[in-house]
Every structure is written in C-alpha cells, then in structure tokens.
DODRENMI-410984 format. One record per residue (C-alpha): x, y, z; chain. Coordinates in nm, 3 decimals. Each point is the difference from the previous one (the first is absolute). Example, Ala and Ser with C-alpha at 12.3 -4.5 7.8 and 13.67 -1.06 7.14 Angstrom:
! residues 2
1.230:-0.450:0.780:A;
0.137:0.344:-0.066:A;
***
This chain:
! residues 504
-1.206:-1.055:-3.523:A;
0.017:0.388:0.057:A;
0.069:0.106:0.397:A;
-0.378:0.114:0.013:A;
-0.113:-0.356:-0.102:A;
0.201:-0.166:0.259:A;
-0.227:-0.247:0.248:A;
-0.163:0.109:0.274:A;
-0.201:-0.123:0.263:A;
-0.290:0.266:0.118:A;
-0.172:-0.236:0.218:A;
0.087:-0.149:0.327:A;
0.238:0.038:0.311:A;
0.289:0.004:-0.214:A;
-0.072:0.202:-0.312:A;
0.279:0.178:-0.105:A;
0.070:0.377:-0.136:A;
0.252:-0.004:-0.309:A;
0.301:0.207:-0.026:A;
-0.114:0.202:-0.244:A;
-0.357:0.102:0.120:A;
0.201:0.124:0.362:A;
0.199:0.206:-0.215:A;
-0.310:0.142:-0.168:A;
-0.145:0.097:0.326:A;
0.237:0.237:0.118:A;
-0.058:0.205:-0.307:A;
-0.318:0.075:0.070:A;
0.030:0.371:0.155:A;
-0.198:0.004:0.323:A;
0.197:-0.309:0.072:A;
0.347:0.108:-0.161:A;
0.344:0.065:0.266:A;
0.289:0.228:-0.112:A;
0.266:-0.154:-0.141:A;
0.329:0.179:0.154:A;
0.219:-0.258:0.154:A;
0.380:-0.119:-0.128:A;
0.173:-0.260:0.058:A;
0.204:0.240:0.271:A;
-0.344:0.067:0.161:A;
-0.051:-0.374:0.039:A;
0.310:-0.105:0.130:A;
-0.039:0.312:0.260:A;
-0.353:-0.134:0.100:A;
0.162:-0.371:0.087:A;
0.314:0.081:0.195:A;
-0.253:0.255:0.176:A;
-0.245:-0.221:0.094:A;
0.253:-0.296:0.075:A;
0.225:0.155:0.214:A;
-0.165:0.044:0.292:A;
-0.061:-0.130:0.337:A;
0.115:-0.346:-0.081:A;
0.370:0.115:-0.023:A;
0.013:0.240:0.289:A;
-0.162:-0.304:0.228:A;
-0.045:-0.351:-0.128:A;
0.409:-0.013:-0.055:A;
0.028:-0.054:0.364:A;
-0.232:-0.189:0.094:A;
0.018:-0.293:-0.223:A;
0.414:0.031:0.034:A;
-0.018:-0.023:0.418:A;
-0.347:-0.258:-0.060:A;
0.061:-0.188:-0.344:A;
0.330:0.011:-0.206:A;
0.241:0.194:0.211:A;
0.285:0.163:-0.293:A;
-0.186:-0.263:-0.250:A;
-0.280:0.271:-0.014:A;
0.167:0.111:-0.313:A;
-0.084:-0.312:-0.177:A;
-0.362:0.005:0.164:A;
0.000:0.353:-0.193:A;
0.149:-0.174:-0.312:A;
-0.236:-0.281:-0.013:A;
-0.336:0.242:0.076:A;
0.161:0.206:-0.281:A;
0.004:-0.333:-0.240:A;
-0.365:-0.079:0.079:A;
-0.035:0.361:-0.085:A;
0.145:0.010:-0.322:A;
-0.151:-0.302:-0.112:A;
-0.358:0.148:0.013:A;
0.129:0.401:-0.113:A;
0.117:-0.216:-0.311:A;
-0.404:-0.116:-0.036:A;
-0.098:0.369:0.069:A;
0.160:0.119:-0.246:A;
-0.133:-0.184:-0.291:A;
-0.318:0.110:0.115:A;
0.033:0.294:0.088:A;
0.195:0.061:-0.350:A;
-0.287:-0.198:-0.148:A;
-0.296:0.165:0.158:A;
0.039:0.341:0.126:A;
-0.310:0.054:0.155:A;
-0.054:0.110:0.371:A;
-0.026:-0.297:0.245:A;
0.328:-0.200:0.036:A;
-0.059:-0.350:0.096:A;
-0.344:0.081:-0.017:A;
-0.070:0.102:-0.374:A;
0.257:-0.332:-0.098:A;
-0.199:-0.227:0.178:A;
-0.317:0.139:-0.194:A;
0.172:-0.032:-0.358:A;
0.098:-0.369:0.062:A;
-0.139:-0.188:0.306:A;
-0.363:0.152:0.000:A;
-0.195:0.185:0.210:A;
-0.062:-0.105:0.360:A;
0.403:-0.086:0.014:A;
0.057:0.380:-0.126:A;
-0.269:0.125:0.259:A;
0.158:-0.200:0.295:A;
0.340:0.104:-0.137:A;
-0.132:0.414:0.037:A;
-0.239:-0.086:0.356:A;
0.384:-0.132:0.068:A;
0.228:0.313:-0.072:A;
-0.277:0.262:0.114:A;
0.068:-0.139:0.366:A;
0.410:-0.054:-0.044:A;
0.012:0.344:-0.145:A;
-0.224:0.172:0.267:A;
0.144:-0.193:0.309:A;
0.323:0.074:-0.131:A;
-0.081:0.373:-0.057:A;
-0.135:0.063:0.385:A;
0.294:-0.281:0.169:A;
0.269:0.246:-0.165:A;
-0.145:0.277:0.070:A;
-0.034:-0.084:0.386:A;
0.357:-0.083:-0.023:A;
0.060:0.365:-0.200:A;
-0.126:0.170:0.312:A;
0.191:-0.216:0.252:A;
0.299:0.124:-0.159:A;
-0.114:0.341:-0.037:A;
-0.087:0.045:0.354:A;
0.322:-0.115:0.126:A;
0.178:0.250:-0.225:A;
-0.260:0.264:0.165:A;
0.110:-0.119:0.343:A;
0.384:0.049:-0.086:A;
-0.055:0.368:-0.049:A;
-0.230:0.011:0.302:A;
-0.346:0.022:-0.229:A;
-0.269:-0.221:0.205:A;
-0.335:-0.077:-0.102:A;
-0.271:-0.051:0.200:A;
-0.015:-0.396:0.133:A;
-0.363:-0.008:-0.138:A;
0.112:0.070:-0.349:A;
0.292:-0.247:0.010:A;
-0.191:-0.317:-0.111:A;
-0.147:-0.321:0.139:A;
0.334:-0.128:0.040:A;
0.119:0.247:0.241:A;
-0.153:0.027:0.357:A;
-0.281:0.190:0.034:A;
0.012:0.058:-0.395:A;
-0.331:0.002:-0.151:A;
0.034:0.166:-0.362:A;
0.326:-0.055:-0.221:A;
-0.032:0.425:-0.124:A;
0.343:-0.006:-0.214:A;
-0.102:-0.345:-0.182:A;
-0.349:0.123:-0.041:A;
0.141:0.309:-0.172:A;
0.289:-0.163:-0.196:A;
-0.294:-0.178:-0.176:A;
-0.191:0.290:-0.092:A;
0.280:0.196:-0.138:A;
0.097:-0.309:-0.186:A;
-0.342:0.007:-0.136:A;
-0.027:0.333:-0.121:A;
0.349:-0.042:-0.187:A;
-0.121:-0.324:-0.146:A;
-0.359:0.214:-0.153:A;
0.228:0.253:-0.138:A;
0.177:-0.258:-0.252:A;
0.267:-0.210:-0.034:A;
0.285:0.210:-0.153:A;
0.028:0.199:0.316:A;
-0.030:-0.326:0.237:A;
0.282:-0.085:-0.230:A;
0.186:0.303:0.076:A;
-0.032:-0.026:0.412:A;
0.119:-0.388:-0.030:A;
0.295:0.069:-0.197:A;
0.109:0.252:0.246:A;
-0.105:-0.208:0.346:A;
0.182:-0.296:-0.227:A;
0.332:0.205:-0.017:A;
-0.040:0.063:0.347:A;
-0.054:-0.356:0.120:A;
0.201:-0.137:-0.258:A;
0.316:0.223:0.158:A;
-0.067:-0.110:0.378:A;
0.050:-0.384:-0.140:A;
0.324:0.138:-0.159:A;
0.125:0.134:0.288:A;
-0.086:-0.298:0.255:A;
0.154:-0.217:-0.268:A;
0.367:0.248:-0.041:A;
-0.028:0.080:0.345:A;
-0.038:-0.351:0.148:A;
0.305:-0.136:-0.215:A;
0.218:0.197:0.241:A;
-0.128:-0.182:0.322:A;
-0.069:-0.396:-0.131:A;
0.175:-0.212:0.193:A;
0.113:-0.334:-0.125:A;
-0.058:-0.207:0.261:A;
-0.347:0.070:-0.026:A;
-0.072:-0.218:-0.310:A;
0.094:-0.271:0.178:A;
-0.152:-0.266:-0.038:A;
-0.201:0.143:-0.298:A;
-0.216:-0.238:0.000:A;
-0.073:-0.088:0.392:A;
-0.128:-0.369:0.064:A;
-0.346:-0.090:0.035:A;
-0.153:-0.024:0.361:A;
-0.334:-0.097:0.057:A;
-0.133:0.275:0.247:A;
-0.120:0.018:0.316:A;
-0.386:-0.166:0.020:A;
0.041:-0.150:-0.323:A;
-0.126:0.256:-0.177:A;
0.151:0.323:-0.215:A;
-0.151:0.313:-0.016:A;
-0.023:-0.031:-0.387:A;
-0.073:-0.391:-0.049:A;
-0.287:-0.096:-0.177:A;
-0.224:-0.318:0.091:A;
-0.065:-0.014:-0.386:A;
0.360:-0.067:-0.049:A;
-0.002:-0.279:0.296:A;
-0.317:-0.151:-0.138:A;
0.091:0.008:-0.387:A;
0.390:-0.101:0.033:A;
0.029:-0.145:0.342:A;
0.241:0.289:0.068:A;
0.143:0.082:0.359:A;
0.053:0.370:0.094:A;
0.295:0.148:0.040:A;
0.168:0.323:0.025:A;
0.309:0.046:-0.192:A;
0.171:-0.264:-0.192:A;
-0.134:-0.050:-0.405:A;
-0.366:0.014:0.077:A;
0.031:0.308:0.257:A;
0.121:0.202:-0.332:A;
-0.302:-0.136:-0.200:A;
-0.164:0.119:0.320:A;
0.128:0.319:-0.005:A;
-0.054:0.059:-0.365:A;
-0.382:-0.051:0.047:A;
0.007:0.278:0.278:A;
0.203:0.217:-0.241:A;
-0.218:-0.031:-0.304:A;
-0.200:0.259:0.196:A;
0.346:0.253:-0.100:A;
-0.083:-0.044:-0.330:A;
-0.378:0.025:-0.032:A;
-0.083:0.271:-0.282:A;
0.206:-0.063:-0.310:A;
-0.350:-0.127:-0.146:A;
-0.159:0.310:0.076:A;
0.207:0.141:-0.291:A;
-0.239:-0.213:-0.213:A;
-0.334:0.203:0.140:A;
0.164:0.306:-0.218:A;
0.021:-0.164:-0.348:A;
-0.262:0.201:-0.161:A;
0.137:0.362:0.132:A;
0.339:-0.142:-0.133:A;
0.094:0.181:-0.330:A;
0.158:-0.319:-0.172:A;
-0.095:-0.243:0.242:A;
0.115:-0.297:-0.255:A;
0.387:0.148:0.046:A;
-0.001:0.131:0.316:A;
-0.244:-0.258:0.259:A;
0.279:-0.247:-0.005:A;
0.253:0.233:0.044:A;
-0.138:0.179:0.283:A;
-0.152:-0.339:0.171:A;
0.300:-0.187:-0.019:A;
0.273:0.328:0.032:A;
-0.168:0.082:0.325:A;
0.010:-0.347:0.157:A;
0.398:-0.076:-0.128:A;
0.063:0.346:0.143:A;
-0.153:-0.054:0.382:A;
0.115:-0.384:0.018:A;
0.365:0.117:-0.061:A;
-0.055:0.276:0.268:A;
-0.155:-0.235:0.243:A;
0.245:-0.242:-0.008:A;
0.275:0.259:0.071:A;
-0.153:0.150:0.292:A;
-0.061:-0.371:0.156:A;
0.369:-0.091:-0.090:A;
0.091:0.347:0.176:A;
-0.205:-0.016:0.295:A;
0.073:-0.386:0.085:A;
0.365:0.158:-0.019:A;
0.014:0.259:0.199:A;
-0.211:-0.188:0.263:A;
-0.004:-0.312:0.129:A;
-0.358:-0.154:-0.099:A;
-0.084:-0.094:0.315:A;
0.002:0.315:0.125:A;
-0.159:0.171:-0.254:A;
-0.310:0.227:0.092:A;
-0.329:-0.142:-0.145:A;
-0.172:0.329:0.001:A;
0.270:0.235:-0.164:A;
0.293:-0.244:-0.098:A;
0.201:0.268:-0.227:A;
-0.072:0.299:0.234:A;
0.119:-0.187:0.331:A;
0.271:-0.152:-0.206:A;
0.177:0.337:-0.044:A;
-0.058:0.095:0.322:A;
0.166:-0.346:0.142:A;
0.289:0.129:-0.210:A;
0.041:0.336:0.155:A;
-0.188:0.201:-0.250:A;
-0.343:0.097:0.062:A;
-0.004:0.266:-0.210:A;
-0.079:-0.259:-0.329:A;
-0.288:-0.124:0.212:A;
-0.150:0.347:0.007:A;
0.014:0.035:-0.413:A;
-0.095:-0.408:-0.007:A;
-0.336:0.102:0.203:A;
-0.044:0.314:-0.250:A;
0.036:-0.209:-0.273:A;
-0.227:-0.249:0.076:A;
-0.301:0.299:0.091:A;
0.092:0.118:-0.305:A;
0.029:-0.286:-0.213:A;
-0.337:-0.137:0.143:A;
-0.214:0.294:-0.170:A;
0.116:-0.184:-0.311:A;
-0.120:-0.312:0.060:A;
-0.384:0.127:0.116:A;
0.004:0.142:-0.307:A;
0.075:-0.270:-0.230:A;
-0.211:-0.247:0.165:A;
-0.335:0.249:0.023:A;
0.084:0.078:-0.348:A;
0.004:-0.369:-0.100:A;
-0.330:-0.098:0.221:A;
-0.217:0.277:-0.182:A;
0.100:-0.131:-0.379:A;
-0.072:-0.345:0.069:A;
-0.359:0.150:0.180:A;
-0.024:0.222:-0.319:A;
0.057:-0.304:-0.242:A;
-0.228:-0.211:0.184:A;
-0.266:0.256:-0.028:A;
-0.002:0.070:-0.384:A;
-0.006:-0.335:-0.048:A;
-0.328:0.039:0.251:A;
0.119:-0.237:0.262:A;
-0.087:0.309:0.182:A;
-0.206:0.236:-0.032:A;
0.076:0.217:-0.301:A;
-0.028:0.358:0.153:A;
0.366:-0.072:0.167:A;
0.125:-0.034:-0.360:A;
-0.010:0.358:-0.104:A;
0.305:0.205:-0.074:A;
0.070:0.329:0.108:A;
-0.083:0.244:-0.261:A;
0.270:0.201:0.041:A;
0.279:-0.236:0.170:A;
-0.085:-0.287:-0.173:A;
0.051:-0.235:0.336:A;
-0.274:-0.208:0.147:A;
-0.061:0.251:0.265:A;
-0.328:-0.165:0.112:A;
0.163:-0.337:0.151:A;
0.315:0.173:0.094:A;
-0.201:0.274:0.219:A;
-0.256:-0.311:0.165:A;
0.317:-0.255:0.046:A;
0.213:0.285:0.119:A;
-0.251:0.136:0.262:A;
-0.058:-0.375:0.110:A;
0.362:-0.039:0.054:A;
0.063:0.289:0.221:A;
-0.270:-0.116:0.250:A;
0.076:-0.351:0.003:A;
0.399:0.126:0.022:A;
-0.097:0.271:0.294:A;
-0.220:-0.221:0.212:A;
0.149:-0.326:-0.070:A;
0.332:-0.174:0.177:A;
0.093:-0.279:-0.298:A;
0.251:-0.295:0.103:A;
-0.055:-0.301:-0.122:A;
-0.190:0.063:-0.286:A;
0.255:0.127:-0.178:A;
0.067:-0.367:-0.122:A;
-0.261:0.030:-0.192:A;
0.168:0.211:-0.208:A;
0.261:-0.293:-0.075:A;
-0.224:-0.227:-0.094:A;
-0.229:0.192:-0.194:A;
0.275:0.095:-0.211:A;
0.165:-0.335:-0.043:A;
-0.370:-0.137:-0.141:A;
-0.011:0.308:-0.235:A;
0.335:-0.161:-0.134:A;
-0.156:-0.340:-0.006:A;
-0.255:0.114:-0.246:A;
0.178:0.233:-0.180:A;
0.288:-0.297:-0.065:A;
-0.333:-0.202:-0.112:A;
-0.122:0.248:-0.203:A;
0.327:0.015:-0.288:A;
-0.013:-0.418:-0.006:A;
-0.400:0.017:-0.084:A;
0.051:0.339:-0.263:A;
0.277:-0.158:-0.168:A;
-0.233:-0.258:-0.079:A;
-0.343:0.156:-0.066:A;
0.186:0.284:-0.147:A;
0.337:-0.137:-0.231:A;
-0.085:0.293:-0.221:A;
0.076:0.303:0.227:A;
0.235:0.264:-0.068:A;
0.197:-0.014:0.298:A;
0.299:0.249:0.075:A;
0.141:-0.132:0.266:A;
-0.007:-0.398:0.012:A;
0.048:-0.206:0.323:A;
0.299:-0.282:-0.047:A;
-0.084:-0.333:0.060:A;
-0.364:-0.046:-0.006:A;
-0.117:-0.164:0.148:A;
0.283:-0.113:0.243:A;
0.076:0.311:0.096:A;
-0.337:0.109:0.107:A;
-0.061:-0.373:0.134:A;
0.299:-0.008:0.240:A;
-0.144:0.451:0.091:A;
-0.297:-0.208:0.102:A;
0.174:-0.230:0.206:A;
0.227:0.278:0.179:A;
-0.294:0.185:0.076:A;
-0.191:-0.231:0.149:A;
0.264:-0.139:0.217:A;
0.046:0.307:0.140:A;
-0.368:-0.039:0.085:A;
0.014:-0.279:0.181:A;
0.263:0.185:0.196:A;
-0.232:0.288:0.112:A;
-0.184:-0.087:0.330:A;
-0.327:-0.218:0.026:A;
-0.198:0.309:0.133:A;
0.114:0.208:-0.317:A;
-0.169:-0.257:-0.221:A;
-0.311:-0.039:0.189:A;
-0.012:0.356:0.017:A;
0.038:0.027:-0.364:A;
-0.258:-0.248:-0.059:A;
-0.288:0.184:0.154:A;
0.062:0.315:-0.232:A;
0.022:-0.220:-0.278:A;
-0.316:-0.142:0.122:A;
-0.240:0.374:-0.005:A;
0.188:0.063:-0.340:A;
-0.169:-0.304:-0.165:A;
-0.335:0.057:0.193:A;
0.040:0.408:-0.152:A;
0.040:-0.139:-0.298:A;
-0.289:-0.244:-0.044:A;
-0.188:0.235:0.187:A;
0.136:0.358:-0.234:A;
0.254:-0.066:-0.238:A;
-0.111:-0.296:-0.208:A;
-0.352:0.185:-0.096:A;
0.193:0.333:-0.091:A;
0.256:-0.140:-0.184:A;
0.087:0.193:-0.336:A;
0.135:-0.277:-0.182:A;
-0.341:-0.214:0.137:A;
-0.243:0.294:-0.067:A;
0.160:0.036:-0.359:A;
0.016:-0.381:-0.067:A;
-0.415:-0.019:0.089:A;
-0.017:0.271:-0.282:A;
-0.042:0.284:0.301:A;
0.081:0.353:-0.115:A;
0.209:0.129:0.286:A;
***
C-alpha cells in the first residue's frame, strides 16, 4: 500500500491527518515558512528558552522548602522525566516537520479533538508563560535602573508594586519581541545566540566563581530527614497524591526531592518548544533531535552545578527564596557577582519571551491552516515568510495582559500544561508505530513502547504533585476549548470539510 493509500478516518471526533498530507500543506505558498534553521539554531533556541527564571529562583526555594543540598537530584530526576519525553519529540518531530509541536503529533496519530485540546493547551502555557516572564524581565530591569539611580514613575511599575497600575517595560518587551518575531526567524536566531552567550557566561561564572566559596559542611546531611511540617500541610503537597497513594506530606527526606523536582520541572519548561520550529528547520530529520535533546543535556548539566554550588556555598536553610545565587555571593563577601547574576537574568529573560511567543504563534498558525481557526491567521508574510498575522494579534494581547496584569499563581499552569503535552505526545509514537509500521523515520525512539509508557507515568506523577487549584484551574480552560470546538472548530475543519467532499 503506497503512503497516499494509507487509512484514514475523515469523519468523527477523532479523524486523523496523515503524515504525508501535513507535509503537503506547508508547500502550498500562501501557507509556506522559510526554512533557515540548523541544528546550532535549535540548540540556541532551547538553552535560551530553558534557562531562565527557574534557575535564578526556584534553586532556593525548593533547597530551604523541599530537598535542602538533594535539590541536585530533584534537578536530575525533572531532567529524567525530561528526557524521556524529548526522546518522543524527537521521533516526531524528525518524522513530521510541520509547525505545531505536540499539537500537529497529536493530529497525525490520536485524532482530532485530542490534537485541538493538545493546541487550546499550549496557546495558554505559551502565552501565560510569555507575559509571567516578562513581568519578571521588568522586575529585574527596574532594579538594575534603581542601582544607577534611574526611577520610573510608581504608576508605570506594575500591579505588583504599590500604587503600580501599568507594567510599561513588560508591555514594551512584548512589542519589540513581536516586531523581531514578524521580521523572520534567522535574525530572532541571531539576537538568541548572542543573549544565549551572554546568559550562558553568567551561569559559567556563578558556577567557577562559587567553587572558590563552597563550604563542606554545608552538604551535610545531603539528604536532610523528612519532617512533617507545621499544620500538616506543605506548601507543595498535593491532595491528589494523599487521595491516590495514601501519602503523608513531608518536606525533605525521599519524597521532599520528588517534591522538589515537580516545582523544578517549571526550570525546564521549553525544550518542546524546539519542536514548534520543525518546518523552518533546514534538515529537520538530522537536526530536531539534536537540537531537542542537545539543549535539554546541556541546561540539566548546568542546573545541577549551580544547585550543587549554591547548596555549597550556603547553608540551605538560609538560602534566599527570592534571589538564592545573588544573596549567596553577597553572604560570601562578594556582591559584586550578584550585580552581573541580576544582569544576567534581565538579560537572559528577553530570550525566553521570545522562544515561548515564537512557539505559541506556530502552534496558532498550524491550528489555523488546518481551519481549527479561522483561516485568515494562516497567511504568510509575503516578504518574511513568518505568520505575521497571529504573531502581531497574540503579541499585542500579550503586552496588555503582561502590563495590566500581576500573575502568581497561575504560573502553574504552565507546569501542567506542559507535562499533558508530554502525555500525549508519549501516546502519540505508541499509537503511530502501530497505525503507521511503514514510516520512514530518522530518528527512532528506544524502547517502544516502555519507554514512552514509563514518560507517561513520570509525567503524570508529577501531576499529581502540582496543587489541587492548578488542576481545577486547568480544567475550566480545557472546558471553553471543547465548547470552541464543538461550537467553531469541528464545522471548519480541513480534514472534515475535505472528507465531506468540500473544496476548501
């Protein structure tokens, strides 16, 4: 049977969209994205969009909270869980390079309403990520203003300060961010790879630096006991865990790193966003895996250094939970490294808007030329060849919601959003590698399907680690995606219109 014969259903929920016809829609020209990214550019775009706030802050709070010096092997196992899904990007990503991530694998295996809820998913990790990090850009900008005696006005500082009403330096970081993203992805390429030799060189030098002041006393005991805390409750314990496994919170101790490695996932979040550039990738069958899986080995190496250092130099229980590494230098005598620690993480933060509103307006893009919505946002730029219509709408919705918004604990959202992308995704290679034996595939994942059984498991534990709130929380998006969809998506469908015999 030839690869254009190959089954498909065109009716129903789950009708799915073979490999081959998503290849044969980004040919078509109005539709078409540039191809200009290596394997160099990929790697660039993870370690930017991974290293971000989670190691400049979540090292010390799950260290003085969760693990204490064991917040290396929290790092270590997030890392694992990781790994375990990059290795079930990759396939597809190698398989199918077409715009959309999670998203466009879902469609090609699992069907239709998964791959919809798997895009209404990412469209709100990638856009609540986009504004939360770019709130916490200007945070760190305006206290480098303040250093050199630059004030703004209290009005313009943001919700989150006192008598702040409009975040102006987020608001702007996302504009600019948009405009860089219209005019194409070689020169976004360009400003990450330098921001990423800039960030990448503040890690270095908290990492050398640190190895001067660790103190060995520290480390002990690496592993501090478990204590069930005050009020019986943790900040991080999840009644799903309690319910499901009869577990008893604790901080510290074996399940206070397990803990800890749910909080850290957040660190990580944006290796899969590698996988929303497949189709501007030149050879995307070589270089996706390399880049998805370079850019995670890369930042889980560096992250466990700089929570080996830190723990080191300062004993966790004193570590700051706002600005552990900063504060840790200056506990040592040398305040100087917190100053190039704070410009490193304003720095290193344009990166990871970037990345993230560059990921959010492919998967919107995908979803719309498949006509999950509406079609006009599907339209390249004649010139740039980027999907300048989504990227200008999501960009400008950003900005406000970043300026006039004060984002806390929403930002879990993020977490779990991603850890169900990896859910499906993990799904996704078992189902093709049965539907679909007969695919070229350039890069395979080992072990299927254990491997991608056991990525399932992982990521839903961490789930269950996540707070009750998160979940309800995520269940009400999840909710208005399936009405939009019954309501929009189902009845503009492509695949449907073209399965009824519809010219579209």
């Amino acid at each position: 049977m030839s690869t254009d014969q190959q089954p498909r259903a065109n009716s129903g929920v789950f009708r799915t969209k073979t490999v081959e016809q998503s290849i044969r829609d980004t040919e078509e020209p109005e539709h078409a994205l540039r191809k200009s990214l290596s394997a160099w550019d990929l790697t660039v775009f993870g370690v930017g969009v991974i290293i971000g706030t989670g190691i400049f802050v979540l090292t010390g709070k799950v260290a003085k909270e969760n693990a204490g010096p064991a917040t290396a092997l929290a790092f270590v196992a997030a890392g694992i869980v990781c790994a375990l899904a990059a290795l079930c990007y990759a396939e597809f990503a190698s398989t199918v390079p077409v715009a959309g991530s999670a998203y466009t694998f879902a469609y090609a295996s699992i069907g239709e309403l998964p791959a919809w809820i798997i895009g209404w998913d990412l469209v709100l990790e990638f856009a609540l990520g986009t504004a939360v990090v770019a709130v916490g850009w200007s945070g760190y900008v305006r206290s480098l203003l303040d250093n050199i005696g630059w004030h703004l006005p209290a009005s313009l500082e943001g919700p989150d300060v006192p008598g702040g009403t409009f975040d102006l330096l987020a608001f702007l970081l996302v504009l600019v961010i948009t405009v860089v993203l219209v005019l194409g992805m070689k020169l976004s390429a360009r400003i990450t790879a330098l921001v990423v030799a800039i960030k990448v060189t503040v890690v270095m030098i908290v990492i050398v630096a640190g190895l001067f002041f660790i103190v060995g006393d520290n480390y002990k005991p690496f592993v501090p006991p478990a204590v069930t805390p005050e009020g019986g409750g943790s900040n991080w314990d999840s009644p799903l865990v309690q319910l499901l496994f009869g577990y008893e919170p604790t901080n510290f101790g074996v399940m206070g790193i397990f803990t800890a490695a749910s909080v850290v996932f957040f660190a990580f979040i944006g290796f899969d966003v590698v996988a929303t550039a497949a189709e501007e990738t030149k050879l995307p069958q070589r270089d996706m895996p390399r880049g998805i899986l370079g850019s995670l080995l890369i930042c889980t190496v560096l992250y466990v250094a700089v929570s080996l250092v830190v723990t080191g130099m300062q004993n966790y229980k004193e570590l700051s939970v706002s600005a552990p590494l900063a504060d840790a230098f200056k506990a040592a005598g040398h305040p100087f490294y917190a100053g190039v620690i704070s410009f490193g993480a304003a720095v290193g933060l344009t990166t990871v808007c970037l990345i993230l509103l560059l990921g959010q307006t492919r998967v919107f893009f995908a979803m719309s030329r498949d006509g999950l919505l509406p079609r006009f946002f599907s339209v390249t730029h004649p010139r740039f060849r980027t999907p300048y219509r989504p990227t200008i709408l999501l960009g400008v919705i950003i900005a406000i919601v970043a300026g006039f918004t004060s984002i806390n604990e929403l930002a879990t959202l993020v977490n779990i959003g991603t850890l169900f992308a990896f859910v499906m995704v993990a799904a996704g290679v078992i189902m093709l590698r049965r539907t679909r034996p007969d695919l070229p595939r350039a890069f395979r994942t080992p072990w299927v399907p254990a491997l991608p059984i056991i990525s399932i498991a992982a990521s839903f534990w961490l789930m269950l680690n996540l707070p009750g709130e998160t979940w309800f929380r995520f269940a009400v998006w999840m909710a208005i995606g399936i009405v939009v969809y019954f309501l929009y998506g189902r009845s503009h469908s492509r695949l449907g219109q073209e399965g009824r015999g519809a010219r579209y």
